[in-house]
C-alpha positions in Angstrom: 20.8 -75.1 -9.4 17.5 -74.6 -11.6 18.5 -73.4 -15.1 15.4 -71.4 -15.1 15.2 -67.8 -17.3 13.0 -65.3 -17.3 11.8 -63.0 -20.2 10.9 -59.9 -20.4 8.0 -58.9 -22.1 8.6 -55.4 -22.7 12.2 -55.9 -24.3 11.5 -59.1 -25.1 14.7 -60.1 -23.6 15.9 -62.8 -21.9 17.3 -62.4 -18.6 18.4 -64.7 -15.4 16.7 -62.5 -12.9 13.5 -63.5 -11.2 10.9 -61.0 -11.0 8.4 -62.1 -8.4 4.6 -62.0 -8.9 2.8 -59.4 -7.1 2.8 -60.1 -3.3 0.7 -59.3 -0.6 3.3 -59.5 2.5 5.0 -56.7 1.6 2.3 -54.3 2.4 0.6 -56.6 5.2 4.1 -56.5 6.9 4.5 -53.1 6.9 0.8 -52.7 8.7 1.3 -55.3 10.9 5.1 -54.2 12.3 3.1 -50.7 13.2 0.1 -52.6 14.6 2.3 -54.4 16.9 4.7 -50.7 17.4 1.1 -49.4 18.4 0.7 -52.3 21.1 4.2 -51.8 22.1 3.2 -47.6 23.0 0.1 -48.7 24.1 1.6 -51.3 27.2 4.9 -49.3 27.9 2.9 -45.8 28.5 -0.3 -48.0 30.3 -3.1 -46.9 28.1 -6.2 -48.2 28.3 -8.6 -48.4 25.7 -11.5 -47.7 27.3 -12.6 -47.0 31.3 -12.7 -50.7 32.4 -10.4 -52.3 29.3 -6.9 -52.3 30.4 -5.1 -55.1 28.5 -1.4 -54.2 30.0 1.0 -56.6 27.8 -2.0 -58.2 26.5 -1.9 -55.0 23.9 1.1 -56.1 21.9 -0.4 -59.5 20.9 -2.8 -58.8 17.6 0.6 -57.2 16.2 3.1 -60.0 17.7 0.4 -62.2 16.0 0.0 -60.5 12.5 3.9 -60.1 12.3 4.5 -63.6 12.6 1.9 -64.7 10.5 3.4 -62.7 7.8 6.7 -63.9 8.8 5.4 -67.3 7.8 3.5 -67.0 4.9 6.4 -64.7 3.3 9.0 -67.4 3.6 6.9 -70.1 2.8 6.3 -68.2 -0.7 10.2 -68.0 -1.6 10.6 -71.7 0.1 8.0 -72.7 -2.8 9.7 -70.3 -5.7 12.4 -72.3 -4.9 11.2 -75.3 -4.4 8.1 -75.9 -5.7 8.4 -73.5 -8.9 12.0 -73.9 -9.5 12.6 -70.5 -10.5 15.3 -69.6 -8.4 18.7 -69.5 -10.2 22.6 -68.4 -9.8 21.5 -64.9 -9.5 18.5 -65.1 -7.3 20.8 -67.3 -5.0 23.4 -64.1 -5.2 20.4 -61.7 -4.7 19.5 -63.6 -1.6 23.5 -63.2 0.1 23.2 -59.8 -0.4 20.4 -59.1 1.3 21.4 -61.8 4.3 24.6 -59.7 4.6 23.5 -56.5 4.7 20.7 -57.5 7.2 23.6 -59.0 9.4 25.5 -55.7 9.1 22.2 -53.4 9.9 22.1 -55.9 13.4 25.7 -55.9 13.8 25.2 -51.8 14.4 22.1 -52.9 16.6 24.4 -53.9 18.6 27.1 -50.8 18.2 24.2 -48.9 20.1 24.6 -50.7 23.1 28.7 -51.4 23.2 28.5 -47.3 22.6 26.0 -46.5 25.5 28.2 -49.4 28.0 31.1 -47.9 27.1 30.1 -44.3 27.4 28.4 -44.9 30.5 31.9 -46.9 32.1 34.4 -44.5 31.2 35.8 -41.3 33.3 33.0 -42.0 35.9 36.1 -40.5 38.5 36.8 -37.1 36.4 35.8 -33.8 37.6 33.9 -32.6 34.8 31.5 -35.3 34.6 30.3 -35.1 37.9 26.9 -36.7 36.3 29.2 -39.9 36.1 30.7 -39.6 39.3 26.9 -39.1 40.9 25.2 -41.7 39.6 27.8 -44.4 39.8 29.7 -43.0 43.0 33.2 -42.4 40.8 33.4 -46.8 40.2 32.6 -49.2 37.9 30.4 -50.9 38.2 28.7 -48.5 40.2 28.3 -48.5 44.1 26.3 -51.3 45.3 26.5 -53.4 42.5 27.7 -57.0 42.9 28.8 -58.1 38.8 28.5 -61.2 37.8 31.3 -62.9 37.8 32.9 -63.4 34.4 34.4 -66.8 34.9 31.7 -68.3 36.0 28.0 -68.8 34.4 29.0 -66.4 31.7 32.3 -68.5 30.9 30.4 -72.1 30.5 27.5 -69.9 28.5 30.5 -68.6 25.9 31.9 -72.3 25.9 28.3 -73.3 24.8 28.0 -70.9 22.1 31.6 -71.6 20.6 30.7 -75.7 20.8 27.4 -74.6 19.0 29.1 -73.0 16.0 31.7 -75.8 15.7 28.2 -78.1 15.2 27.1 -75.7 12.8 29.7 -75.6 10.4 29.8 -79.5 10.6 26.1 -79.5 9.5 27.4 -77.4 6.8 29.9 -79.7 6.1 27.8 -82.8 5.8 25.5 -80.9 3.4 28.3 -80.3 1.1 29.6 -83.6 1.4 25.6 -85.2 1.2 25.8 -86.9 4.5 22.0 -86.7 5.5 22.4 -88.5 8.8 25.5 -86.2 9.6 23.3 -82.9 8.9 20.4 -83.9 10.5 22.7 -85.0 13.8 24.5 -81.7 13.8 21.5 -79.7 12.9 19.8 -80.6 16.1 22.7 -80.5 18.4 22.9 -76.9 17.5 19.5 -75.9 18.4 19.8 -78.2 21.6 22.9 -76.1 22.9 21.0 -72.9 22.0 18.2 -74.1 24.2 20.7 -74.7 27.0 22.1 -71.5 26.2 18.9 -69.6 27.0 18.1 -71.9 29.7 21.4 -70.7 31.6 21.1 -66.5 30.4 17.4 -67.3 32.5 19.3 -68.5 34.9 21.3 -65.9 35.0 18.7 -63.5 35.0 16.9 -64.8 37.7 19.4 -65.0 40.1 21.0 -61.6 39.3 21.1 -59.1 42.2 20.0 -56.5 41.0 17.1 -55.3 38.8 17.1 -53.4 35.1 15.9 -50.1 36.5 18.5 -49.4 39.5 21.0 -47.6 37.4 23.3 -47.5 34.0 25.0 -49.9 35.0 22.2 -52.5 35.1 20.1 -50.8 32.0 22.9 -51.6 30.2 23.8 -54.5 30.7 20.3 -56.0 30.4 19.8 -54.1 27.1 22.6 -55.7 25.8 22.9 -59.5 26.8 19.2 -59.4 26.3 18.9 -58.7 23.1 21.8 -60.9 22.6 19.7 -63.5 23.8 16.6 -62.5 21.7 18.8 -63.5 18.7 19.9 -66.3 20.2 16.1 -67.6 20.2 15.4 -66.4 17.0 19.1 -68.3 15.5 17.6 -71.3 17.4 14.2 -71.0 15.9 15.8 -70.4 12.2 18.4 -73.7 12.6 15.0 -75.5 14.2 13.5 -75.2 10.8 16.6 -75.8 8.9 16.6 -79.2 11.2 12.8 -79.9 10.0 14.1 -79.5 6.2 16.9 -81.5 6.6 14.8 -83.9 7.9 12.6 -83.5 4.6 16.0 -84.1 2.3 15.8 -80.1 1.2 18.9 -79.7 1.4 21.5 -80.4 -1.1 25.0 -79.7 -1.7 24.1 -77.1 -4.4 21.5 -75.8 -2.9 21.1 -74.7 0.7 20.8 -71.3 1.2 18.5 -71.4 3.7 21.2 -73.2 5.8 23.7 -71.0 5.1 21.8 -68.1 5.8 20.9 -69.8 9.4 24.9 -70.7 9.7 25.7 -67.1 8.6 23.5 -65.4 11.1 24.7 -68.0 14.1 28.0 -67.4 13.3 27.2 -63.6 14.3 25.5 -64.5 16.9 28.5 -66.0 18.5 30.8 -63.2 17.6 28.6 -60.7 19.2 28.5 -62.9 22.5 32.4 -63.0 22.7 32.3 -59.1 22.4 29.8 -59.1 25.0 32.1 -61.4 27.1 35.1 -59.9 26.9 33.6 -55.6 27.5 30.6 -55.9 29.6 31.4 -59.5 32.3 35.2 -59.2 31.9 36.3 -55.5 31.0 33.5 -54.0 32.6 33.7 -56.0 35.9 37.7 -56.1 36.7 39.6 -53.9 34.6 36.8 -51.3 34.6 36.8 -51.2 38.4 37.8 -48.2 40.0 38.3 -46.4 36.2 39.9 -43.1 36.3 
């Protein structure tokens, strides 16, 4: 870990925080994330921006664009503070948790949205006084009409995938503590390979499901929420993917590896919000939910 210090001009103080020099990404982030919000209104309402120029999905692409861009270039500025400049220390390291931690908690409550609507949605659909329930579900769960997927099947082998993928994980952490290059880089890339099967099978899924996102609750829900699930599982994927490319660049080390941890840290999540997902929406939700009074 860099002994770097930084001193203050004003006090004239020495301190072990890093202040950053002025950044652009910041500011460029913020226009871009309502460039591509704008797209988003733009495609989902079916606006077109003139008479003959109607761009559909097309319209969220200058923002999906500028937001990755900025994506990029922002990390690659604290990968070269770090690496490059040396000036991160103990307490920009502890800085860095904080803010990993609290962005895992402000997704972990993502995801509280959708367990609240499934849940909401699943419960007392035979009661009297919430004949809304009872009418657009026909008093069951899932509603009338709906074949579930079954729990022990796809859905099963996908969770068995996820669970072997975090067991590769922390051995990549492992082997970085230990300084076992060839171990990291093994593990590293065995973990994004099972998150690529992962997604290959929720397509699957997907495609073979009978019955669509719009038919009712039921289906809303349940798309809403292993979807997004599945989002992160991509984005986990692309995060280990570049931890993979660094560790194939010898970044890593056993003092410092944040940027691993950080991938581990949000993976780890990832998995705990699948077997939450598992266990309320394929397995509570399809059996025990059945019939629910």
């Amino acid at each position: 870990m860099s002994d770097y210090v930084e001193y203050d001009l004003q006090n004239g103080k020495h301190h072990p925080y890093h202040l950053v020099n002025p950044s652009p990404w910041p500011v460029l982030s913020a226009f871009s994330a309502g460039l591509l919000a704008v797209g988003l209104l733009l495609w989902f309402h079916d606006v077109a921006l003139t008479e003959t120029l109607k761009l559909g999905w097309a319209n969220i692409l200058p923002g999906l664009a500028a937001v990755l861009a900025c994506m990029f270039f922002w990390w690659r500025s604290v990968l070269r503070e770090s690496m490059v400049e040396k000036v991160h220390n103990h307490e920009t390291e502890r800085g860095l948790r904080y803010g990993m931690a609290l962005f895992i908690s402000s997704e972990f409550m993502f995801f509280v949205a959708f367990f609240w609507a499934f849940f909401d949605a699943s419960t007392l659909v035979g009661q009297t006084y919430t004949p809304t329930k009872f009418e657009v579900t026909g008093g069951q769960w899932p509603p009338v009409g709906i074949h579930a997927i079954e729990a022990f099947g796809l859905p099963f082998l996908m969770t068995m995938i996820l669970l072997l993928s975090g067991c590769t994980v922390t051995w990549a952490h492992a082997a970085i503590l230990n300084d076992k290059k060839g171990d990291t880089k093994k593990a590293l890339w065995l973990t994004v390979a099972l998150g690529t099967i992962f997604l290959f099978f929720q397509g699957y899924e997907y495609h073979h499901a009978e019955f669509g996102f719009a038919d009712n609750i039921y289906t809303s829900t349940f798309f809403m929420a292993t979807g997004f699930h599945g989002f992160h599982v991509l984005v986990g994927t692309i995060f280990l993917m570049v931890c993979g490319f660094r560790a194939l660049a010898q970044q890593f080390t056993p003092k410092a590896h944040f940027g691993f941890e950080a991938a581990a840290w949000y993976w780890h999540f990832v998995d705990v919000i699948w077997l939450f997902l598992f266990v309320a929406i394929y397995f509570w939700g399809n059996t025990i939910g059945v019939n629910l009074k």
